[in-house]
TIBALUM-803344 format. One record per residue (C-alpha): z, x, y; residue number from 1. Coordinates in steps of 0.25 Angstrom, whole numbers, plus 5000, padded with zeros to 4 digits. Layout:
<nudrens>
[[Z,X,Y],NUM]
...
</nudrens>
This chain:
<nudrens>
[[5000,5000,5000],1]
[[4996,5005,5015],2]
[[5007,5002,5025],3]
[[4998,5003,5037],4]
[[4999,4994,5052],5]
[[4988,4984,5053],6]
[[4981,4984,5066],7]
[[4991,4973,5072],8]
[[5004,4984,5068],9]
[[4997,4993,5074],10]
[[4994,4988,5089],11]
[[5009,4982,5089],12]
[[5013,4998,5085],13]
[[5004,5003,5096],14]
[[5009,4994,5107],15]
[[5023,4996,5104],16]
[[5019,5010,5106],17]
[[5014,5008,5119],18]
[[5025,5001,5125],19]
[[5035,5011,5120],20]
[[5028,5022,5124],21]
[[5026,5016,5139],22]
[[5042,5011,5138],23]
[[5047,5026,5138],24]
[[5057,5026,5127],25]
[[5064,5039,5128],26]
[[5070,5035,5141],27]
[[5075,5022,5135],28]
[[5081,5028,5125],29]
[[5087,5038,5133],30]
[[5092,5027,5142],31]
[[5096,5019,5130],32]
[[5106,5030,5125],33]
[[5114,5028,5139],34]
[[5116,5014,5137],35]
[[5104,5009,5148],36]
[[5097,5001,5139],37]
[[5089,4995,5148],38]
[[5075,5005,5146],39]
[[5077,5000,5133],40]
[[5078,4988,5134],41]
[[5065,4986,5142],42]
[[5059,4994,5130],43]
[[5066,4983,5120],44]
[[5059,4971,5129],45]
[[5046,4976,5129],46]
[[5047,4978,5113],47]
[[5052,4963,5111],48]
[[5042,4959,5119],49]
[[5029,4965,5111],50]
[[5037,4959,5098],51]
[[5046,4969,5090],52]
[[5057,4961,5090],53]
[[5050,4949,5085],54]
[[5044,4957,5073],55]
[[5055,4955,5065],56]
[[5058,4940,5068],57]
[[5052,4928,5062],58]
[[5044,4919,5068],59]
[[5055,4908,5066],60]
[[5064,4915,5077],61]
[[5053,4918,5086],62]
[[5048,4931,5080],63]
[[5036,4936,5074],64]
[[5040,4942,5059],65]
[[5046,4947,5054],66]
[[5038,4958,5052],67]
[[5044,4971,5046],68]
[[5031,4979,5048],69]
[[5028,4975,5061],70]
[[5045,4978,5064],71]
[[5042,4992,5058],72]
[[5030,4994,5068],73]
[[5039,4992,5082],74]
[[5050,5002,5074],75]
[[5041,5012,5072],76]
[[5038,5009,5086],77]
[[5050,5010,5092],78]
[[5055,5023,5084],79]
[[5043,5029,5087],80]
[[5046,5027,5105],81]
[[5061,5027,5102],82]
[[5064,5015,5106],83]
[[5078,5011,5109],84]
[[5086,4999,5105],85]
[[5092,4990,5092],86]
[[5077,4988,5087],87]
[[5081,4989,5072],88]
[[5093,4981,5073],89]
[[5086,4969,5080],90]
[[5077,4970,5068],91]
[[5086,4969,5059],92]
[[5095,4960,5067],93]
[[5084,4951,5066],94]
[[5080,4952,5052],95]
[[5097,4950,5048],96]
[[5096,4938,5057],97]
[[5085,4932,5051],98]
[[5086,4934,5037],99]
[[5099,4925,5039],100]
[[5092,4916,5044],101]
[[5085,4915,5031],102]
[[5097,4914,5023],103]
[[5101,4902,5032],104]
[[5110,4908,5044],105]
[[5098,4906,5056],106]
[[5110,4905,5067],107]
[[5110,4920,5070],108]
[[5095,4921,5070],109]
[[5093,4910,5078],110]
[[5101,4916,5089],111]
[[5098,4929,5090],112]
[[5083,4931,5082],113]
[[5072,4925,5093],114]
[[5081,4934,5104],115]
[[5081,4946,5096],116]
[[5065,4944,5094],117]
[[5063,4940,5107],118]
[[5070,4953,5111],119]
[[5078,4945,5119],120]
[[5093,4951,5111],121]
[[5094,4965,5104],122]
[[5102,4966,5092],123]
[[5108,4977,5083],124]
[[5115,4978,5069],125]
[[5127,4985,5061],126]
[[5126,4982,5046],127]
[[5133,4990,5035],128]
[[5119,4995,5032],129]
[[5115,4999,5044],130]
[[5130,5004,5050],131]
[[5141,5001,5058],132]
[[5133,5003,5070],133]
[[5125,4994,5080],134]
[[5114,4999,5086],135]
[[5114,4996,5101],136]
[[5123,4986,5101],137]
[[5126,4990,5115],138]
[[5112,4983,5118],139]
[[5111,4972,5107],140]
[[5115,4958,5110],141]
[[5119,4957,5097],142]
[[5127,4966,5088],143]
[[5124,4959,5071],144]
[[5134,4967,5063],145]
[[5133,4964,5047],146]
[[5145,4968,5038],147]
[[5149,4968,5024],148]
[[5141,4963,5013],149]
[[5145,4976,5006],150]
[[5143,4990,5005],151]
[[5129,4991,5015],152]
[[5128,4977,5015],153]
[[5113,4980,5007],154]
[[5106,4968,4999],155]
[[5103,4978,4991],156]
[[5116,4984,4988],157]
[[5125,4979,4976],158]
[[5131,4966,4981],159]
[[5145,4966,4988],160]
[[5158,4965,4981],161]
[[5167,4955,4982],162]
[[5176,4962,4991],163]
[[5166,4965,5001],164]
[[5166,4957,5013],165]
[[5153,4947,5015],166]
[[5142,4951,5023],167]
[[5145,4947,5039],168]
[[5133,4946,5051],169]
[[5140,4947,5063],170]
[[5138,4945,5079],171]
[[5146,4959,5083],172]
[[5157,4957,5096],173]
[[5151,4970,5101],174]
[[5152,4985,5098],175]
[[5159,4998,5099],176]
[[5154,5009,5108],177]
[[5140,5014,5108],178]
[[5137,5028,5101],179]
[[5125,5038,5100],180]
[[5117,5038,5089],181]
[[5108,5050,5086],182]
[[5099,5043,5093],183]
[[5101,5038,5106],184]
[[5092,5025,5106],185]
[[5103,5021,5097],186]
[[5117,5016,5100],187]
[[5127,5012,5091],188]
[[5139,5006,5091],189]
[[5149,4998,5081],190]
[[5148,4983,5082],191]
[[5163,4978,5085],192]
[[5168,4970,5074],193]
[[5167,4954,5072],194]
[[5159,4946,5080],195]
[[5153,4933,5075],196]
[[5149,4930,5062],197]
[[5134,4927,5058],198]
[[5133,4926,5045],199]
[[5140,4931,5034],200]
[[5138,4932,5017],201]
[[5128,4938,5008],202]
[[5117,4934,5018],203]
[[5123,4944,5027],204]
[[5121,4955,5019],205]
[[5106,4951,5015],206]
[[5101,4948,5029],207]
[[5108,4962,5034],208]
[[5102,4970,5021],209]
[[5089,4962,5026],210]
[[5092,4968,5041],211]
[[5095,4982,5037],212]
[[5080,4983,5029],213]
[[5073,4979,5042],214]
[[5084,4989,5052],215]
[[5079,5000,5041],216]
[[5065,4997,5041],217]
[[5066,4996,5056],218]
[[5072,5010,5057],219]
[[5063,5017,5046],220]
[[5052,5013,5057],221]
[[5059,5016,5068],222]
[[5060,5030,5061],223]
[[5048,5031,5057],224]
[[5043,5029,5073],225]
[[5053,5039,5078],226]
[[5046,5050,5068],227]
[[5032,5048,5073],228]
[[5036,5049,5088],229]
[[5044,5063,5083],230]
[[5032,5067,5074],231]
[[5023,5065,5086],232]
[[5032,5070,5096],233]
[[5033,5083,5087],234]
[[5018,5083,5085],235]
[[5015,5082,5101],236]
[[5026,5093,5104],237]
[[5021,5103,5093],238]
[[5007,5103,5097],239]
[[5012,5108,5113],240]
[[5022,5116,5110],241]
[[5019,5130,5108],242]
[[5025,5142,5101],243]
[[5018,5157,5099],244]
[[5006,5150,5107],245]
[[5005,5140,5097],246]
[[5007,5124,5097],247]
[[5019,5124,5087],248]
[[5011,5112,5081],249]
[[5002,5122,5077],250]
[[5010,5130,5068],251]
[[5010,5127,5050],252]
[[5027,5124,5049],253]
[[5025,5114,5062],254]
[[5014,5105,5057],255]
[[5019,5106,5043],256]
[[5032,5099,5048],257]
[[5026,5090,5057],258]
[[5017,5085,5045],259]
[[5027,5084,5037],260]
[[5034,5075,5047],261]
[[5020,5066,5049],262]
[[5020,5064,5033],263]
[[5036,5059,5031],264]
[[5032,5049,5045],265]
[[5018,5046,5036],266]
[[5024,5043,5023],267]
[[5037,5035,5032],268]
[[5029,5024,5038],269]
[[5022,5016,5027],270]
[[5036,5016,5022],271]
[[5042,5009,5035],272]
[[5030,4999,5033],273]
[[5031,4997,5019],274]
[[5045,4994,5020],275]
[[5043,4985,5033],276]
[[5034,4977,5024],277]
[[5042,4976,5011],278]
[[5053,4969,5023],279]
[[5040,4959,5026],280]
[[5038,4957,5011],281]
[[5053,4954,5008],282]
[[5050,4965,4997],283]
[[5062,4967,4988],284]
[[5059,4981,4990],285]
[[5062,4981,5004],286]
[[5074,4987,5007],287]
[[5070,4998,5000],288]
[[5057,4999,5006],289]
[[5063,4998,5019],290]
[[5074,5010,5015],291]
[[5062,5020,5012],292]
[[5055,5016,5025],293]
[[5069,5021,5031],294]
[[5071,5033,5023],295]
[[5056,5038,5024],296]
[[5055,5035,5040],297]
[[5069,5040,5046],298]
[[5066,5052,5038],299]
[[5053,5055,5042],300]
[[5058,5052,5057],301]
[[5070,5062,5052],302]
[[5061,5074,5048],303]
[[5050,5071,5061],304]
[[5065,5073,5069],305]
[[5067,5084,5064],306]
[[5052,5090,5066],307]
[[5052,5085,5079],308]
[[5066,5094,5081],309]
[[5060,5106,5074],310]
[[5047,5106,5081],311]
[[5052,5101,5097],312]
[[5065,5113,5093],313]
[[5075,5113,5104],314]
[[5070,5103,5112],315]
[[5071,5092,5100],316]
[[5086,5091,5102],317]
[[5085,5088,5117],318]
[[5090,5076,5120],319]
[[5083,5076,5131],320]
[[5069,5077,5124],321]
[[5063,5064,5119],322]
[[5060,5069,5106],323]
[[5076,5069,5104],324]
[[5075,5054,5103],325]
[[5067,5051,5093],326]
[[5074,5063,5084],327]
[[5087,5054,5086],328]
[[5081,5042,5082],329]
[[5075,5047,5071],330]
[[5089,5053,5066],331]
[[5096,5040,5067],332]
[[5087,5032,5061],333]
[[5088,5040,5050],334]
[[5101,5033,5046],335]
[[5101,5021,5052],336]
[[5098,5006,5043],337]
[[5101,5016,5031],338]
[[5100,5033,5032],339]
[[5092,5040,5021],340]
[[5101,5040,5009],341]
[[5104,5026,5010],342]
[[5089,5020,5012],343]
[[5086,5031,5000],344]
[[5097,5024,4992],345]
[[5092,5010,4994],346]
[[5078,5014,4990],347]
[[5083,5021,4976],348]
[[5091,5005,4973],349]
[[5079,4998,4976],350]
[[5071,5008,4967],351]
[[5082,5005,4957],352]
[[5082,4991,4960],353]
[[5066,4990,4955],354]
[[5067,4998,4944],355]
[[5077,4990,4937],356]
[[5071,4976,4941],357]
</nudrens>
């Protein structure tokens, strides 16, 4: 199977591409990490209104999905210009929110889905498989915390013992101070405890496994942006920079590594866009499709980071040099929605899963 964009993917990529690049990212992000969110977002307004955040909403509530694929696009997108802001967590906010819909609790979508795709309200998420933390929840105007439902709260995971306490959607009351992340377009903080109670049962736990499939597959994208704009930020700074009298982009070691770096991105995407549609399909593969994508993209973003470090030298580590953004980014989406060991180990269960069925 081809995992390829159709011409309609495509056009949408490129004019995400064209606002981003026109909106200058890299001061919004810096501005972001002070707390002035307002460059931001204007950057999150001008994305609502070309439609990401109605990708992932169905068409009762006002959306036009949801479609995963088309969710990856805008990702990829926004990783690859840096952009700040709880984008995954809306996503997944919204996919938690709807799917208990589904099961029959529709009073929490009702209110907060059309204004979430709208872009109207922003929202972020802790659950026990994503951490204890809340991305920008200094910015949200909703803070959906899920706990319980046992260890990682995974539909995949063996089910809860009877000790463990039921699986709880809650409206959190606030949070705790915001810290710095590795990098600096993401804030966290620690939702305060209590809050109103949304929902509550083993629909929890399903609609948040449901949520973390789609955060994951939202951030292997996101990776997977960040890792071209570092390969091609390498590539560009390689072919001016001289050493001896010679572009270092010239010499055997440097376009070995640079290659290596196009291949691991290369052999990343379909990966992200397979998993995306096994999410369309409701493929009972899925979650382990989406925790390859994850694995494979953030690190390939990894390795162009470090590249990118190797090749730029000093200057890399600058926190002053835009570079230094995206090298953050593409470390801390390393571990977030499930680090490497973890996504590896829900691929070796489902693979266990199917060879026993």
């Amino acid at each position: 199977m081809r995992f390829a964009m159709d011409a309609e993917q495509r056009a949408f990529a490129a004019t995400l591409d064209r606002m981003f690049s026109a909106a200058g990212t890299p001061s919004a992000v810096r501005a972001w990490a002070r707390g002035e969110h307002g460059p931001g977002l204007a950057l999150w307004e001008r994305a609502a209104q070309a439609g990401v955040f109605a990708l992932a909403v169905p068409e009762a509530y006002g959306g036009l999905g949801p479609l995963p694929v088309e969710v990856a696009v805008a990702c990829t997108e926004s990783g690859r210009h840096c952009m700040p802001g709880p984008l995954v967590e809306t996503v997944a906010v919204t996919a938690l929110l709807v799917r208990l819909a589904e099961a029959g609790m529709a009073a929490p979508a009702r209110e907060w889905v059309p204004r979430l795709c709208a872009g109207l309200a922003r929202a972020t998420l802790a659950t026990p498989a994503g951490g204890p933390y809340a991305l920008d929840a200094d910015v949200a105007d909703a803070v959906f915390v899920v706990t319980g439902g046992g260890p990682g709260a995974e539909a995949d995971t063996p089910a809860a013992e009877a000790d463990d306490p039921p699986a709880e959607l809650r409206l959190a009351p606030g949070h705790g101070p915001v810290l710095a992340s590795l990098d600096p377009a993401r804030r966290l903080a620690r939702p305060r405890p209590g809050g109103v109670l949304l929902a509550a049962g083993p629909v929890v736990r399903d609609a948040a496994a449901y949520a973390a499939d789609w955060a994951a597959c939202a951030t292997a994208a996101q990776a997977l942006g960040a890792g071209q704009a570092l390969l091609g930020r390498t590539v560009e700074y390689a072919g001016r920079r001289e050493q001896f009298g010679r572009a270092v982009g010239s010499f055997q070691a440097v376009k070995h590594r640079l290659a290596d770096t196009l291949v691991a991105l290369e052999f990343a995407r379909p990966l992200v866009h397979g998993a995306a549609v096994a999410l369309a399909t409701g493929a009972g593969t899925a979650s382990a499709e989406v925790a390859a994508a994850k694995v494979a993209a953030c690190e390939a973003a990894y390795a162009a980071a470090r590249t990118a470090l190797q090749v730029h030298g000093a200057i890399g580590y600058t926190a002053e040099y835009d570079l230094s953004l995206w090298i953050g980014k593409a470390r801390a989406l390393r571990s977030a929605w499930g680090g490497p060991q973890e996504c590896r180990r829900k691929v070796l269960r489902q693979g266990e899963h199917i060879f026993h069925m």
